[in-house]
C-alpha positions as CSV (number, residue, x, y, z in Angstrom):
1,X,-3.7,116.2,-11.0
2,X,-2.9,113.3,-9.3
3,X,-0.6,111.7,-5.9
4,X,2.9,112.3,-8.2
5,X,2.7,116.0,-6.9
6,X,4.4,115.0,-4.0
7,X,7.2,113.8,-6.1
8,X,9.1,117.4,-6.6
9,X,9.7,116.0,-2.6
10,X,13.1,113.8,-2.0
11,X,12.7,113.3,1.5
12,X,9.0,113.1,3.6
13,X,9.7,112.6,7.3
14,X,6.8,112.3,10.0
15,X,7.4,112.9,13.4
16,X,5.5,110.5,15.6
17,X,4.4,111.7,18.9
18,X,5.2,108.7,20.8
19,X,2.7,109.4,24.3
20,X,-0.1,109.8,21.7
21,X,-0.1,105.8,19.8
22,X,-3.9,107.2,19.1
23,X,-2.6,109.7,16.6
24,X,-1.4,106.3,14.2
25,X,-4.3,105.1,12.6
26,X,-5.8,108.7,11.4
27,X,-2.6,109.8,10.0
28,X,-2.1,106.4,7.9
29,X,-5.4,107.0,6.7
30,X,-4.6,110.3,5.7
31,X,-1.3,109.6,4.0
32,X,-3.0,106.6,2.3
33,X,-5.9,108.8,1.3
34,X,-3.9,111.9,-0.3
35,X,-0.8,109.2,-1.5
36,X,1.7,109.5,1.0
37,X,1.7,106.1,2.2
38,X,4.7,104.4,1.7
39,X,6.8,107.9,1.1
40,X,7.5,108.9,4.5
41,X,10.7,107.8,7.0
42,X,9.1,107.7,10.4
43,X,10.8,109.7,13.8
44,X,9.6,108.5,16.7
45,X,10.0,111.1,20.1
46,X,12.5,108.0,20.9
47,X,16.2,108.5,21.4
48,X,17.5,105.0,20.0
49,X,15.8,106.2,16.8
50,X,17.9,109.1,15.8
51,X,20.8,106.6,17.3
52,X,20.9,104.5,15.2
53,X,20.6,107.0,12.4
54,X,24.2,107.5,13.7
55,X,22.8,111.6,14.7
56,X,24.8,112.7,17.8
57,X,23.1,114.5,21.1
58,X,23.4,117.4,21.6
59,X,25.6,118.4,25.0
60,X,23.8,118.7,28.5
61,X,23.4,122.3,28.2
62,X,21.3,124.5,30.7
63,X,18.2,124.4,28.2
64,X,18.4,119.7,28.4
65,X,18.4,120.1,32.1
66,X,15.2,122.9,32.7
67,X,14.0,121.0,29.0
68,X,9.8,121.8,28.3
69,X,8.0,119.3,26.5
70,X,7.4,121.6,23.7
71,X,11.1,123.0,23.0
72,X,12.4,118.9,23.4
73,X,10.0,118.5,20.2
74,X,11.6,121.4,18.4
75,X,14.8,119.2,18.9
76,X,13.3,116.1,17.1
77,X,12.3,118.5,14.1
78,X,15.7,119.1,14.4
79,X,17.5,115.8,14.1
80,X,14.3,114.9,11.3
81,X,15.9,118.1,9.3
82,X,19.1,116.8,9.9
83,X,19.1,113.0,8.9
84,X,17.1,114.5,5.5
85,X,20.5,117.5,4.9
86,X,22.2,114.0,5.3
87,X,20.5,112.0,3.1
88,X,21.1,114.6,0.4
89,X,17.8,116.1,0.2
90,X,17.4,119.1,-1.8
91,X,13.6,119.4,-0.9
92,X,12.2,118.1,2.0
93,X,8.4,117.9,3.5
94,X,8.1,117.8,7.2
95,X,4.9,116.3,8.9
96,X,3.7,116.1,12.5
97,X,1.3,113.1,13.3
98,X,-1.7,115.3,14.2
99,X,-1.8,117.3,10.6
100,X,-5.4,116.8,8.5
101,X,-5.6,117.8,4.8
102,X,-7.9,119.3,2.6
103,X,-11.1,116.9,2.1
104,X,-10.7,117.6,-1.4
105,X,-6.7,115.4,-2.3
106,X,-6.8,117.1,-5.7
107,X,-6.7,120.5,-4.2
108,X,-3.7,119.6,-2.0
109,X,-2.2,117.7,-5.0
110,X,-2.9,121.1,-7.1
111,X,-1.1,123.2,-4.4
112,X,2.2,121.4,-3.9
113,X,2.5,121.4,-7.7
114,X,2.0,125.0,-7.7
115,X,4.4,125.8,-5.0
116,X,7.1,128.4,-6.3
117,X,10.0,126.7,-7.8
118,X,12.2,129.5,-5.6
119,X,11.1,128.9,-2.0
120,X,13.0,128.2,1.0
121,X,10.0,127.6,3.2
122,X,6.6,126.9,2.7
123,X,3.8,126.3,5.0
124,X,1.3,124.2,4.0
125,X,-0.6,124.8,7.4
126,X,-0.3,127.7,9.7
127,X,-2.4,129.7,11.5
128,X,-2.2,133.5,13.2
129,X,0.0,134.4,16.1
130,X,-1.6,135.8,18.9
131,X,-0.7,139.4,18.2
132,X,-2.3,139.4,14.5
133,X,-5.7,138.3,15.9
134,X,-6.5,141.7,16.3
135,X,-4.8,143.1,13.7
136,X,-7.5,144.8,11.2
137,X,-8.0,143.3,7.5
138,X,-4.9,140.5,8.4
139,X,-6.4,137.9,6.5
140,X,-7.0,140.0,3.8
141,X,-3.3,141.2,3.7
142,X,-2.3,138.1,3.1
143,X,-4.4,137.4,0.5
144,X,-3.3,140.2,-1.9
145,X,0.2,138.9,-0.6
146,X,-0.6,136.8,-4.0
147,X,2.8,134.9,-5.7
148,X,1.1,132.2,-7.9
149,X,-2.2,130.5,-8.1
150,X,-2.3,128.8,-4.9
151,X,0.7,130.5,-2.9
152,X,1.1,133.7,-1.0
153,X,3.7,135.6,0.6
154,X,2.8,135.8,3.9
155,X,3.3,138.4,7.1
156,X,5.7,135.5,8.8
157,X,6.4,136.8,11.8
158,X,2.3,136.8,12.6
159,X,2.0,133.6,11.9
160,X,2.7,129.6,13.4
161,X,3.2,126.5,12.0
162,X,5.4,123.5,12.6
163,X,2.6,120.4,11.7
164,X,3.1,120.8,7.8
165,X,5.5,122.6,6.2
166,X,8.8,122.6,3.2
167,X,12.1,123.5,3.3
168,X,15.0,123.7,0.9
169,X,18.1,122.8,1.2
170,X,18.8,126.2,1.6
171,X,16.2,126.6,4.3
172,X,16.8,123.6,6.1
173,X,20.5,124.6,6.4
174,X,19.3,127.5,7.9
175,X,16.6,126.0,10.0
176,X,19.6,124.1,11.2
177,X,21.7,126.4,11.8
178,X,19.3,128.7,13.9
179,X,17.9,125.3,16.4
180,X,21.4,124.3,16.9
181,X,22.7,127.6,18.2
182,X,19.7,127.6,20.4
183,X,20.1,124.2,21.8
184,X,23.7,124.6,22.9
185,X,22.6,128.1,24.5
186,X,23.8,130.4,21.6
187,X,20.0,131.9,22.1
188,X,16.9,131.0,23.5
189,X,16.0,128.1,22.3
190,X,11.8,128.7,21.4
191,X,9.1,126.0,19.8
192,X,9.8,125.2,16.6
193,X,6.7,127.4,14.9
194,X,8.3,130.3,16.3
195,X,11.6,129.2,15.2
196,X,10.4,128.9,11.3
197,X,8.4,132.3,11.6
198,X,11.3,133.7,12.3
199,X,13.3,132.2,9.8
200,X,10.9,133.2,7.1
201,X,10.4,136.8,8.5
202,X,14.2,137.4,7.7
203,X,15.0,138.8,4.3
204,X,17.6,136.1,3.2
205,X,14.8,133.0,2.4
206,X,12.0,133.1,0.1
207,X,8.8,132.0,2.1
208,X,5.5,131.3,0.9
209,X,2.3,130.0,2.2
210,X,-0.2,128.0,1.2
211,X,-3.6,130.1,0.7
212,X,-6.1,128.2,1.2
213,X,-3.9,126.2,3.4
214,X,-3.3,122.5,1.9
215,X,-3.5,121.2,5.5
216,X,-4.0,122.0,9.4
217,X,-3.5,120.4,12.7
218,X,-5.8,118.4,14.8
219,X,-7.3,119.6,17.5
220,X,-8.2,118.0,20.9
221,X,-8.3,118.8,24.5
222,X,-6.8,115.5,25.2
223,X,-3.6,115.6,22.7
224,X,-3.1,118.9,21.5
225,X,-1.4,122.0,23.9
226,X,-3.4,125.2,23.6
227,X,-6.3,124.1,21.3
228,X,-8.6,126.9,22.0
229,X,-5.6,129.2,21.1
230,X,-4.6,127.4,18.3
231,X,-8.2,127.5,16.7
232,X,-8.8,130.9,17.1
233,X,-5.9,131.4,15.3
234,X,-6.9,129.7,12.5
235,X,-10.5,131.9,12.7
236,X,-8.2,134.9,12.8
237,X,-6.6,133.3,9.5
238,X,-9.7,132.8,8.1
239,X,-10.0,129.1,7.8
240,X,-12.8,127.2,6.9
241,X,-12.0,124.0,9.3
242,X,-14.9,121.6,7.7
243,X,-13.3,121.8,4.4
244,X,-10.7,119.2,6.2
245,X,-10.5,115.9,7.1
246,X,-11.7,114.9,10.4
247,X,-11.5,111.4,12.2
248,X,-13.2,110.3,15.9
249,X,-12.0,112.1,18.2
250,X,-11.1,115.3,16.1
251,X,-12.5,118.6,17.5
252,X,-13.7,121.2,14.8
């Protein structure tokens, strides 16, 4: 098994935290080191960019002017999915700069070839909502969940994910659909891990997840929002955090 796994992928896009330029040289090395240099269109939290991708704003709803950090970045996952439905893409592989993979390439490489021909999101990283931490034998559950060697069907509405997962065309119309009713006040307009949980908790898309996850996010007090709840959430998951990569400045 080899880099050309990532292949069943038309369209890789990495969102680029801009206020975080130290996030840049880990995440090269990653994508050089598991063969996804030179496959990904970069989207910088940078207006002009999606500009000049000729993607319009959205209107100056209630939600733009009281914005939070975290529900703008669901917006730039948004205009990513968006430029890729665009482009044509039929299967599409969305990154955040702060995502590590498995030590191991061949064992990503071997799970994105085994992903379900069928799905309309997959999660290649996630880890447990707050509420399923104490939920008895979760991990386990999910486990038996079993669809092929590597994939599960997972409990989606316990879980959170937005720095490495796949959609379909089918789910990215969706995901599309859903984020842009939010932003112009149809709903409330959430983060965007809650916003794919509850996408793939609904009976119309096939979800799957990775099991053992193929990646997981960074963690840092200095870069990344809730780290202590975010790793405990991976403990709750049942992840094994040194079987990832980890650069200076990574946190275990």
């Amino acid at each position: 098994m080899d880099a050309s796994a990532w292949n069943r992928f038309d369209f890789v896009g990495v969102l680029r935290y801009a206020p975080y330029a130290s996030r840049r040289g880990p995440l090269d090395a990653e994508f050089a080191r598991v063969g996804l240099a030179g496959r990904a269109t970069e989207f910088w939290t940078a207006e002009d960019v999606y500009a000049r991708k000729g993607i319009e704003y959205f209107p100056r709803t209630e939600f733009l002017k009281k914005r939070t950090t975290l529900a703008v970045l669901t917006l730039y996952h948004l205009r990513m999915v968006r430029v890729a439905l665009a482009l044509g893409a039929e299967r599409l592989l969305v990154v955040e700069d702060d995502v590590r993979f498995r030590a191991d390439a061949e064992e990503v490489w071997r799970t994105v070839d085994d992903l379900p021909a069928d799905f309309d999101i997959a999660f290649l990283d996630a880890f447990a909502a707050m509420k399923a931490r104490g939920v008895p034998g979760f991990a386990a559950r999910i486990a038996a969940n079993r669809a092929s060697a590597r994939w599960v069907r997972p409990e989606t509405h316990l879980l959170r994910s937005c720095a490495c997962y796949a959609l379909s065309r089918r789910g990215a119309e969706a995901f599309v659909a859903k984020l842009e009713a939010a932003a112009n006040g149809g709903e409330s307009l959430r983060v965007c891990d809650q916003f794919l949980g509850r996408l793939a908790a609904g009976p119309e898309l096939r979800a799957y997840l990775a099991h053992p996850l193929a990646a997981v996010q960074a963690l840092s007090n200095e870069s990344t929002s809730g780290a202590d709840a975010i790793r405990a959430g991976y403990a709750a998951l049942g992840v094994d955090r040194s079987l990832y990569r980890r650069y200076e400045g990574d946190e275990p």
